[in-house]
Structure formats: C-alpha cells, structure tokens
C-alpha distance (Angstrom), angle and dihedral (degrees) to the residues before:
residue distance angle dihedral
X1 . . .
X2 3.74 . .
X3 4.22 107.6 .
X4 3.97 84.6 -168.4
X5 3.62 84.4 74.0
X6 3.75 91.6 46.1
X7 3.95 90.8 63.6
X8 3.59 137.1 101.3
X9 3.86 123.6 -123.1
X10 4.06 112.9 -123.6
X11 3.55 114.4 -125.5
X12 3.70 90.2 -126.6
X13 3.72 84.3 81.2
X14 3.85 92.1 73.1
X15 3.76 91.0 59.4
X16 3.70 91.3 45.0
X17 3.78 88.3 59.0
X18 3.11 93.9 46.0
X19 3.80 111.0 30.4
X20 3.79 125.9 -147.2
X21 3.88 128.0 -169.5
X22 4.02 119.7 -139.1
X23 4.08 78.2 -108.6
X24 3.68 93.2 54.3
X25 3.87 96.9 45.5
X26 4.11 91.7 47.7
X27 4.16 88.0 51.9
X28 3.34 91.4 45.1
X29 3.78 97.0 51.9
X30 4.69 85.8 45.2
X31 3.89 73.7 60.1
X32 3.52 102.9 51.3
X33 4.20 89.5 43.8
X34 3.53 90.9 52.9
X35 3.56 93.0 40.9
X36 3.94 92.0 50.2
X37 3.93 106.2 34.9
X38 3.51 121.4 113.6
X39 3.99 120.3 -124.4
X40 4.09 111.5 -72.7
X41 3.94 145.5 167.1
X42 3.69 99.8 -110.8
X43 4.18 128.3 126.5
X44 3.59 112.6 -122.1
X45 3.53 88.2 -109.4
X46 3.90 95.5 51.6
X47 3.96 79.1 47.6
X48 3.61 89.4 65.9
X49 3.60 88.8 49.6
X50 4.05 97.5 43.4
X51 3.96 93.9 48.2
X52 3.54 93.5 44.7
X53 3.86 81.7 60.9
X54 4.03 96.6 48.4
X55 3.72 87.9 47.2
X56 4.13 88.7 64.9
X57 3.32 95.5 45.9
X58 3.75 107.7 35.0
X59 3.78 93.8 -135.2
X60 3.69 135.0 98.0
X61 4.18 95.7 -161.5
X62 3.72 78.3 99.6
X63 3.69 98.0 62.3
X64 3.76 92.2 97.6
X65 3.43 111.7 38.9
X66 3.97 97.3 58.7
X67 3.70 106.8 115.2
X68 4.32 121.1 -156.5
X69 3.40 117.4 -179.0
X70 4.03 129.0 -133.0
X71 4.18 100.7 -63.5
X72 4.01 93.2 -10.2
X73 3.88 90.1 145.6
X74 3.90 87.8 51.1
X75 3.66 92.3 48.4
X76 3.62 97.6 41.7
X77 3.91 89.7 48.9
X78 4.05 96.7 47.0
X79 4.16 83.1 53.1
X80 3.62 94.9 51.9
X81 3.57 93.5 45.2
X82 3.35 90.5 46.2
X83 3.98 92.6 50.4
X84 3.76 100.2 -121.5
X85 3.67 121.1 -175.2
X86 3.83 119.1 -107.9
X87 3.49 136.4 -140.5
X88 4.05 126.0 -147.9
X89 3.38 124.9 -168.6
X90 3.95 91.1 -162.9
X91 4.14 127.7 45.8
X92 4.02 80.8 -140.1
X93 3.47 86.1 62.1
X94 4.09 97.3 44.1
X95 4.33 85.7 41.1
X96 3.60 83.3 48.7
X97 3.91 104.6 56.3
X98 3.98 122.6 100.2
X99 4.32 108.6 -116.6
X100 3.21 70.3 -173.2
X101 3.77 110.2 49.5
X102 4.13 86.8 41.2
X103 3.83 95.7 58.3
X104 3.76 92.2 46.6
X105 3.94 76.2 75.9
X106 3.86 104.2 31.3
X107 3.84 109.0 10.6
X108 3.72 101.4 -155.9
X109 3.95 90.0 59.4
X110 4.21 108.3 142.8
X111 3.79 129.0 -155.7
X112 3.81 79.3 -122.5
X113 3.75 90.0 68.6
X114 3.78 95.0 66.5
X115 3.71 107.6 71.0
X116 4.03 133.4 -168.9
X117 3.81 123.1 168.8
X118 3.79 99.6 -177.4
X119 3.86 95.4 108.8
X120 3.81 96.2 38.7
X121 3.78 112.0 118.8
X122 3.93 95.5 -129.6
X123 3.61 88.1 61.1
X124 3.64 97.2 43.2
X125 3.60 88.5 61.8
X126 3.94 108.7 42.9
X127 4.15 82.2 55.7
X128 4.08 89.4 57.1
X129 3.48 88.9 42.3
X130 3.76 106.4 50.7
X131 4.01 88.1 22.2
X132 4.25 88.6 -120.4
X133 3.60 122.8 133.2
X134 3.42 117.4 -91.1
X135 3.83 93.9 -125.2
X136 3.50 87.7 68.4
X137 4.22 94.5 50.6
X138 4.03 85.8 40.4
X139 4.04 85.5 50.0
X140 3.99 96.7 56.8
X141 3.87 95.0 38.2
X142 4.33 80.6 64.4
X143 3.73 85.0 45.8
X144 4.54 86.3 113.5
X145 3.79 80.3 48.1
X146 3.68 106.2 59.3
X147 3.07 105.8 50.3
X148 3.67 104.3 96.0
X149 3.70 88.3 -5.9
X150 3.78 132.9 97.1
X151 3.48 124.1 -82.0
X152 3.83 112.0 -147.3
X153 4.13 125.2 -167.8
X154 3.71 138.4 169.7
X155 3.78 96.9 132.0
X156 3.48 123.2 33.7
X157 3.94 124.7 48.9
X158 4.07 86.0 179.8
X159 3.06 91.3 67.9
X160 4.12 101.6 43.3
X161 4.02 81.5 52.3
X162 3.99 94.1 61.3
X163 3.84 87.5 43.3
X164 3.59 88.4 54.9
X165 3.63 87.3 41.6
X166 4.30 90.5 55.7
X167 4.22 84.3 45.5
X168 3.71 87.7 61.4
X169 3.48 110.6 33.1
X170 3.28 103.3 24.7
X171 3.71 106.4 35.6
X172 3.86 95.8 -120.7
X173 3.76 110.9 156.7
X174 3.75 117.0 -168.2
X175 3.98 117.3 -149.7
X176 4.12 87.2 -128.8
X177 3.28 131.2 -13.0
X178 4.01 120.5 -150.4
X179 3.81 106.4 -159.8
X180 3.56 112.3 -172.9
X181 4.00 108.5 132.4
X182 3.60 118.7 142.8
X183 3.57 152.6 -149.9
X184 4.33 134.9 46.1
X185 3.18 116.8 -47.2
X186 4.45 120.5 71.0
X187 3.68 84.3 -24.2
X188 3.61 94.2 115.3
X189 3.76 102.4 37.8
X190 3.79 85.7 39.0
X191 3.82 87.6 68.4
X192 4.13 96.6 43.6
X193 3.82 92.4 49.5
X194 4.11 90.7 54.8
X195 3.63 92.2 44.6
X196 3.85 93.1 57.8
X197 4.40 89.0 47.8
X198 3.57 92.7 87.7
X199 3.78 90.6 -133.4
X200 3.70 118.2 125.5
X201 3.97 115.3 -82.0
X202 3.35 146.2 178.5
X203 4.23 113.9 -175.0
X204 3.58 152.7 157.1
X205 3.79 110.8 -126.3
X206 3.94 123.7 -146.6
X207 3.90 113.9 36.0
X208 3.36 100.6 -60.4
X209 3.73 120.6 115.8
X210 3.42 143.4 90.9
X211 4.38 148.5 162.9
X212 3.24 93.2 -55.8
X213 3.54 106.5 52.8
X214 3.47 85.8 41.3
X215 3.64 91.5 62.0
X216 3.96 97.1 40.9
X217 3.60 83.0 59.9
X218 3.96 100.1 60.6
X219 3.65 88.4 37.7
X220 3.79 97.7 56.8
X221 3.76 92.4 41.0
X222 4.24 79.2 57.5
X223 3.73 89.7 59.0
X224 3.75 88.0 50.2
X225 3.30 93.2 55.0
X226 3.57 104.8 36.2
C-alpha cells in the first residue's frame, strides 16, 4: 500500500498555484471589507481610516464605535506633512510604526521622532515612588512634545487622562490625538473626556483598543496623505 496516497494536501498548495504577493493579499482583503460592511456614516476618507482598522482586527463590531473629530483627517494630514513629533505610550506601538509609511508623507521622518518613555529609568522610579503608573510619569516627561505633536494610545488610559488634564488646564493642544487604549479601568471615561476637548480626535469608544489599532490608525492616515 502506497501511504503517499493516504496523505492530505496542505492548503498552502492553492496559493502556490496560484501565487499571491503580500500586496495582493492586503488589496484583496480592502475588497472583501468593502464588499462585506454594512451601511455607515463615515467620509470616504474616514473610510480609509475605519477599514484600515477592521482589517487588523478581523471584525466589523467596531464599525460604529470609531469616533473622528470635526476635520481630524485634515489635521492629522497637515501634521504629517508637516513632520510633527509623536508620542507613544507603548514601545509596541513605537516598534510597530512604518519609517517607511511616515516618510511616504514627510521624507525626512527619523526613528528619533517617535518617542516613548515607558521603559526609561527616571520614569520607572517616580511611579515606585509616588505609587502612580508609569504611563502617567512617561506622559509629562513628553509634555515639550505634545504640544503640537501627536498623541498616540493603545495602552494606557492614565496617561490619555493627564493629557486631557494639560488640554484643560494648561492649554496644551495636541495636533491629533489617536486614543485607542484599552481595557477596565478610566478607559471609558478616558475616551468621553477627550471627545468634549475640542482638539482633533480620532477614537474607539468603550474599552476596546489596543497597539495595534493604534498603529493602523497612523498608518492609514499615511496613505491618506501620501
């Protein structure tokens, strides 16, 4: 008895017959969202952003409970183009950003340009100390940053609140700010106080979130740019 016979084919072998790039897979899966999405409110270019989104996480529950501000995709295209600094509030989020994708839009765009403070030592130690997370410590050491930079989150809502806190009390005013942390704890409220700032915003209300959102957001904004 022949156990070739016996064996299953792998359904790789489909795609080796007939071959797909990276490229061709990503177009093909816009497709299928646009294809498959139920009727909604958005622009086309908040479209861009919103599909972008339901392409990371395979799920179109989200489609209504993505949140753009008045002109958000104007402001977040004039700060791009402009080369604005941006703040992370995760290193997944900094690792996780497109050089790339960035200087599509403003071409001299460096690594240095995307900052995080989480790890950083200083931080580390003024959360032990006053018994604070260190998103909010790593939040006010990018205080020079942020304003008239862009404000990044898919972690820490502690750290969107004292933003929102410097918006309101201390007239900061972000360029765009991405607010996509997520979990249980000021997630929620950490959302509805940002939305009422009158700065330009583009979130995901309720508690979920998270880095990769976060970074589908920025890089879809790119494209819009680009």
């Amino acid at each position: 008895m022949d156990d070739k016979k016996d064996l299953k084919k792998s359904l790789i072998h489909s795609l080796y017959e007939k071959p797909m790039s990276g490229a061709d897979i990503e177009t093909r899966s816009f497709a299928i969202i646009d294809g498959e999405a139920p009727a909604h409110h958005y622009s086309l270019q908040e479209w861009g952003v919103v599909r972008r989104m339901i392409h990371t996480v395979g799920d179109f529950g989200i489609l209504g409970d993505v949140r753009f501000s008045a002109a958000a995709i104007t402001a977040a295209e004039a700060a791009l183009k402009k080369g604005c600094p941006l703040y992370v509030d995760s290193n997944m989020i900094r690792n996780g950003l497109s050089l790339e994708r960035l200087r599509s839009v403003y071409p001299q765009y460096r690594k240095e340009q995307i900052h995080c403070y989480i790890a950083d030592d200083d931080v580390a130690r003024e959360a032990r100390e006053q018994g604070l997370p260190r998103s909010l410590f790593a939040l006010r050491k990018a205080k020079a940053v942020l304003d008239g930079g862009i404000a990044v989150f898919g972690n820490a809502p502690v750290a969107l609140l004292e933003l929102n806190r410097f918006i309101m009390e201390e007239g900061l005013r972000p360029a765009l700010v991405v607010a996509m942390p997520v979990g249980f704890v000021h997630v929620i409220e950490s959302k509805e106080e940002l939305m009422s700032l009158g700065v330009p915003y583009i979130t995901l209300t309720g508690r979920r979130g998270g880095s990769p959102l976060a970074v589908s957001v920025i890089h879809a904004l790119c494209s819009l740019a680009a």
